[in-house]
C-alpha positions as CSV (number, residue, x, y, z in Angstrom):
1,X,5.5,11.6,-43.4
2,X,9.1,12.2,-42.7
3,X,7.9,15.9,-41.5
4,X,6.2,14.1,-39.0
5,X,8.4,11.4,-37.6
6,X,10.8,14.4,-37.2
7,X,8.1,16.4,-35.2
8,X,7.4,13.0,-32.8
9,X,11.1,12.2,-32.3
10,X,11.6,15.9,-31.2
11,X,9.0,15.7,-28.8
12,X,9.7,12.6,-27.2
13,X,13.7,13.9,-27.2
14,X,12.0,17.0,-25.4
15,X,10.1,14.7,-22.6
16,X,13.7,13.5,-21.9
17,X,13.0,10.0,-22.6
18,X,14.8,9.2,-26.0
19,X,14.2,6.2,-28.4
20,X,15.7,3.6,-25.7
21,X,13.1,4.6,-22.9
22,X,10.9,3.5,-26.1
23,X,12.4,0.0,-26.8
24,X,10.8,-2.2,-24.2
25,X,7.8,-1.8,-21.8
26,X,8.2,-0.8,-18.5
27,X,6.4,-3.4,-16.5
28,X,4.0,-2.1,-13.5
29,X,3.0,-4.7,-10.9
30,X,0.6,-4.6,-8.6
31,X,-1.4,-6.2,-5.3
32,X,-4.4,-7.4,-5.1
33,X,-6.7,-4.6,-3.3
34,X,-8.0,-1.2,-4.9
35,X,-5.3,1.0,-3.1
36,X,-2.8,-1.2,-5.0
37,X,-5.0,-1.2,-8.7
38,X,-4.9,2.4,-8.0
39,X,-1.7,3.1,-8.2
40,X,-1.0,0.7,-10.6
41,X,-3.3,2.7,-13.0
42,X,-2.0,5.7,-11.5
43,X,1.7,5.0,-12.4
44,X,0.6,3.1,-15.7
45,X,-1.6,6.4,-17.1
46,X,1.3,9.1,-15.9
47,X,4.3,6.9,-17.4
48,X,2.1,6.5,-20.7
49,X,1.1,10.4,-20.6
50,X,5.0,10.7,-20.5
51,X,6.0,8.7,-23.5
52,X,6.8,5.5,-22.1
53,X,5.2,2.3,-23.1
54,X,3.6,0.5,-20.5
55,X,2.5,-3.0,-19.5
56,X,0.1,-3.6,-16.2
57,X,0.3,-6.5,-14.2
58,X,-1.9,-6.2,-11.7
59,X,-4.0,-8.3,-8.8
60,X,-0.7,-9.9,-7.3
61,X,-0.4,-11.2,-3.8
62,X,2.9,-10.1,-1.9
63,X,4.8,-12.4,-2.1
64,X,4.5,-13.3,-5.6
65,X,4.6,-9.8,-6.7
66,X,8.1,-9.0,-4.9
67,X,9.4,-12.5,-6.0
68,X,8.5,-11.6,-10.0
69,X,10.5,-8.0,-9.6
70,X,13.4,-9.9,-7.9
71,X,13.6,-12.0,-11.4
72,X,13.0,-9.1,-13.6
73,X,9.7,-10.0,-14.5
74,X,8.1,-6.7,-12.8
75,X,9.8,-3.3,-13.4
76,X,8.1,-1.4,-10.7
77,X,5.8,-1.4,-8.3
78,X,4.4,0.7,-4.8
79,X,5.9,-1.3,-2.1
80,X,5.4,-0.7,1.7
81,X,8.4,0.1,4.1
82,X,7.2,-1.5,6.7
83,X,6.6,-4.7,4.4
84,X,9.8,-5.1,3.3
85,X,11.5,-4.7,6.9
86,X,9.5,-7.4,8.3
87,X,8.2,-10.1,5.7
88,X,11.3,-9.6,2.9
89,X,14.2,-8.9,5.2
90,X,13.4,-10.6,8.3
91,X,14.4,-7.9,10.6
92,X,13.5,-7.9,14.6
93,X,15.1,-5.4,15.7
94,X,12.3,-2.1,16.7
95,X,13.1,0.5,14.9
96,X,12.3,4.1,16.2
97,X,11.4,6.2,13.4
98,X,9.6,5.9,9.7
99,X,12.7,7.5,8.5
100,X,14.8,4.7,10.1
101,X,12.5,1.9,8.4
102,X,12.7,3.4,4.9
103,X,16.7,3.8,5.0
104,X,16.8,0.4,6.6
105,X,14.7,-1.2,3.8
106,X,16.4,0.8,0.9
107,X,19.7,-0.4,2.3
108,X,18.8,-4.1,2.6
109,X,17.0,-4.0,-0.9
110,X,19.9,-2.2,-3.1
111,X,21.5,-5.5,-2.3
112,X,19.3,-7.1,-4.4
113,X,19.2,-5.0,-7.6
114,X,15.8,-2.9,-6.2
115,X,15.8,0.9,-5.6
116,X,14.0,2.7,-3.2
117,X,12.6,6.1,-4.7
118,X,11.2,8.7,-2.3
119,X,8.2,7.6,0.2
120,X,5.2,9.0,0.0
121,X,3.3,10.6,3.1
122,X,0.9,7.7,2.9
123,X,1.1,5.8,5.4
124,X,-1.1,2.5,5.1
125,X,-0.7,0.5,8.5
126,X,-2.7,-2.1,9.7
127,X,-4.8,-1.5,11.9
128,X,-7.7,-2.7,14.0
129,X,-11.2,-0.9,13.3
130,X,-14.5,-0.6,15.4
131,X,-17.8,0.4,15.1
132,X,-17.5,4.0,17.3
133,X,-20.7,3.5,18.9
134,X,-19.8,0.1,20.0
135,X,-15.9,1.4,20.8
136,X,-17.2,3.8,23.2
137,X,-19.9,1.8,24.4
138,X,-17.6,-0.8,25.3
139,X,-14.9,1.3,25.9
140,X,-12.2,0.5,24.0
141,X,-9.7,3.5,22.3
142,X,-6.6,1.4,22.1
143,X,-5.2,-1.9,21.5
144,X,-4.2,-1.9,25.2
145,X,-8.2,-1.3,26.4
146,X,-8.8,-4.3,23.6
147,X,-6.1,-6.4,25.6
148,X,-7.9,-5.2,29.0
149,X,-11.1,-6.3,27.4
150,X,-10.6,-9.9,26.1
151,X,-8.8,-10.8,29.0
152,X,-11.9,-9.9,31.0
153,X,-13.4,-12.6,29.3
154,X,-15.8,-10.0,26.7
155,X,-17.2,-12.2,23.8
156,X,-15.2,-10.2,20.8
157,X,-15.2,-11.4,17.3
158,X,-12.0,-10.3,14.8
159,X,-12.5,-10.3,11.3
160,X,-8.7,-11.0,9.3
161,X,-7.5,-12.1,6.3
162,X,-5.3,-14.9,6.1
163,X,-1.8,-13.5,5.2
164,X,-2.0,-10.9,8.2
165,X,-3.2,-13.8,10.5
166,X,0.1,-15.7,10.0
167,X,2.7,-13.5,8.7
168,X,5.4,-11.8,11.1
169,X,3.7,-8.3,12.1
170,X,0.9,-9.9,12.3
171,X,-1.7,-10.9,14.8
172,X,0.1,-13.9,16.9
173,X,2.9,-11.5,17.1
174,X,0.3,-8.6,18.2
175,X,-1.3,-10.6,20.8
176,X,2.3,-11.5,22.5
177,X,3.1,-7.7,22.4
178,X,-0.4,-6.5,24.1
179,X,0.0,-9.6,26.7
180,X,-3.7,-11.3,25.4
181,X,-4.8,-14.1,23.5
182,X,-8.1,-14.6,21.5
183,X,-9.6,-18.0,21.2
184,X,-9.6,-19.4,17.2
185,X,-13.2,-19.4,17.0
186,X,-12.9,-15.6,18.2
187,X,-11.3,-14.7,14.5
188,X,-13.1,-15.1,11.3
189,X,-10.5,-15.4,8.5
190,X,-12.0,-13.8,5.0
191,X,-10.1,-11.6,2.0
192,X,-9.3,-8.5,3.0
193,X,-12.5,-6.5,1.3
194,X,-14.6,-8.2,3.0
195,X,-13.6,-7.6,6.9
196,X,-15.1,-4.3,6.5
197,X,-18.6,-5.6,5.6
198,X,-18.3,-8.2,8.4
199,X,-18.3,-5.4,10.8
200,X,-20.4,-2.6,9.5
201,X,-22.9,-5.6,9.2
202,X,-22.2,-6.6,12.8
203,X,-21.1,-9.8,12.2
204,X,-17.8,-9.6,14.0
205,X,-16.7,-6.6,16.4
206,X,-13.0,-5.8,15.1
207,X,-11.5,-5.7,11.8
208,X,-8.5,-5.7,10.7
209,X,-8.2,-2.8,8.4
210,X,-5.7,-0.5,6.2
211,X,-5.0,2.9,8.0
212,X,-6.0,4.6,4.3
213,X,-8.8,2.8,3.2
214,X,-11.5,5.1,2.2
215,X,-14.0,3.0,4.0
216,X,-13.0,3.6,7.4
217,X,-14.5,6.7,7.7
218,X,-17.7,6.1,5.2
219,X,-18.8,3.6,7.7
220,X,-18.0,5.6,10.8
221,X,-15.4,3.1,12.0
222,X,-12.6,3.9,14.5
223,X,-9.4,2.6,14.3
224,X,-7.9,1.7,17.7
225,X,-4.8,3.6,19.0
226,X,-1.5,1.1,18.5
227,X,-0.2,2.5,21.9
228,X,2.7,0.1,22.4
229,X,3.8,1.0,18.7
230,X,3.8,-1.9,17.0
231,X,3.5,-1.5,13.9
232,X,6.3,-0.2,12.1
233,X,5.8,2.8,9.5
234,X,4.1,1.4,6.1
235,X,4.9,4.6,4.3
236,X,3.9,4.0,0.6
237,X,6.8,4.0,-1.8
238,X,7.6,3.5,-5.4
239,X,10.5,0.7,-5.9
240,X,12.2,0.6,-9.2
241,X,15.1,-2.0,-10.3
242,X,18.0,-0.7,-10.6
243,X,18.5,-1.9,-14.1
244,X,15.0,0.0,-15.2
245,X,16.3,3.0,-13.7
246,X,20.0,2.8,-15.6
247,X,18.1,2.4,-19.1
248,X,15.5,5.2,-17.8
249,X,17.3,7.7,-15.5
250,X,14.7,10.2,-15.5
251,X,12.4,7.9,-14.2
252,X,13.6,8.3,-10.9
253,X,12.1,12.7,-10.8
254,X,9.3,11.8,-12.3
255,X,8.3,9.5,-10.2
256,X,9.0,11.3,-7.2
257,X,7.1,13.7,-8.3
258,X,4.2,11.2,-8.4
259,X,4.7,9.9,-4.7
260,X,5.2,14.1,-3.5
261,X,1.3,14.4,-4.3
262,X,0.3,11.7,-1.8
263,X,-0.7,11.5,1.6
264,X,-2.9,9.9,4.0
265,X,-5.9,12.0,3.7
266,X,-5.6,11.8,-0.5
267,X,-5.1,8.2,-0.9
268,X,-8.2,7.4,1.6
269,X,-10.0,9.9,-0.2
270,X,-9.1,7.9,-3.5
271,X,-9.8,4.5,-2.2
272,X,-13.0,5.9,-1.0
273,X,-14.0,6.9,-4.5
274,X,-13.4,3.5,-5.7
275,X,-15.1,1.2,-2.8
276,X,-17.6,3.8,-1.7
277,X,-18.8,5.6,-4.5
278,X,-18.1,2.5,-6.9
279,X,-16.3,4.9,-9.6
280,X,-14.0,2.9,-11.6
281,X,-10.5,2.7,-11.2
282,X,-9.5,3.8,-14.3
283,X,-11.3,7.4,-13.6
284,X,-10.1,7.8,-10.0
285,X,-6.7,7.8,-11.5
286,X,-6.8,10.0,-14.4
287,X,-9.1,12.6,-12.7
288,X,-5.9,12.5,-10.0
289,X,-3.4,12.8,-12.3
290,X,-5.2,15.7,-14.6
291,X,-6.2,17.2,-10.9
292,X,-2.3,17.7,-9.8
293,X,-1.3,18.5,-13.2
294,X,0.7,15.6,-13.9
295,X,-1.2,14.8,-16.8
């Protein structure tokens, strides 16, 4: 028995974590949507695989979620930079660059105990989706040709959900910067999963959508050109408090080395596997992680 306590010690001492990395659990939060569950498992399988022990707490809204790791209740989670510019830190002022968003947020957020590890090449900005037969039928490539249209008078239904509806970079704001103005019965408010089925069933004509979501391209949707720029840069990150990362200083390598394997293309390719081919989310990730050899 002793023989083999010595053997485990030595190999988690080898992993680089130690007995304190051991102690408590790191907690991994999580949104409500499958991109979010997924890495949420993701993180929660690789950290585990690594030695850590690890707690989930998934299916949070945004708000809640950022609240709970600003009180220590949530270790880490995959924020979005553009996210944290405009609904956490409140800032107006256009910024030029994705790198200028992620410095800007990682500056504004250290002063509130939460570290900003390496962003991803993901990407996940709203976005407004069409049918492509009805785009190009219509005519519509861009949010200015949607502006050109509704202000023409063309009967066009949105689908939203309800925290992009009213939240800063969302679609008042949208409508001011593009100079048009939809109607309230001209936007159908539902949960986010469901404004893709509302247009491949033809309910609405527009959706708003997530620029990585693996459905986009299963239902041959187009997502219209944000021409005026704006929308800032949502590039996927993994934020860690600064307290976690002072007990667990590897932590910050490895999981950089976790967002370095993802980009647009992967993570729509992922959620696709999820929503599309109804795989379960617990499979997705491991068959990633084992895939890109981090497990």
């Amino acid at each position: 028995m002793r023989k083999l306590i010595k053997q485990l010690s030595t190999a988690v001492l080898a992993l680089g974590i130690g007995s304190a990395a051991l102690a408590e659990p790191v907690i991994i939060g999580g949104k409500n949507f499958t991109e979010q569950q997924l890495l949420t498992e993701m993180t929660a399988q690789y950290l585990d695989h690594l030695g850590y022990e690890v707690e989930r707490r998934g299916g949070m809204g945004s708000a809640v979620l950022r609240k709970a790791q600003e009180n220590a209740q949530i270790d880490l989670y995959w924020e979005y930079t553009g996210t944290s510019l405009l609904v956490y830190n409140k800032v107006k002022e256009k910024l030029s660059t994705p790198e200028a968003v992620y410095e800007r947020v990682r500056e504004l957020d250290a002063k509130v105990g939460l570290t900003w590890l390496n962003p991803s090449r993901a990407n996940n900005t709203y976005a407004l989706a069409m049918r492509r037969s009805d785009a190009a039928q219509k005519g519509i490539a861009t949010l200015s040709d949607l502006a050109r249209a509704v202000n023409a008078d063309q009967p066009l239904v949105l689908a939203s959900n309800a925290e992009w509806y009213s939240r800063d970079d969302g679609f008042k704001q949208m409508q001011k910067a593009y100079g048009f103005k939809m109607d309230r019965d001209q936007v159908k408010r539902m949960d986010s999963g469901l404004t893709y089925i509302a247009l491949q069933d033809e309910q609405v004509d527009l959706a708003l959508v997530f620029a990585t979501d693996g459905r986009i391209p299963a239902f041959d949707f187009i997502l219209l050109q944000d021409d005026k720029g704006f929308f800032p840069n949502y590039a996927i990150t993994p934020v860690v408090r600064e307290e976690t990362l002072s007990q667990h200083p590897q932590m910050t390598a490895q999981l950089n080395a976790l967002s370095a394997k993802l980009d647009n293309d992967i993570v729509s390719a992922l959620n696709a596997r999820v929503d599309v081919e109804r795989t379960s989310i617990e499979q997705v990730a491991e068959e990633f992680l084992r895939s890109t050899g981090l497990m």
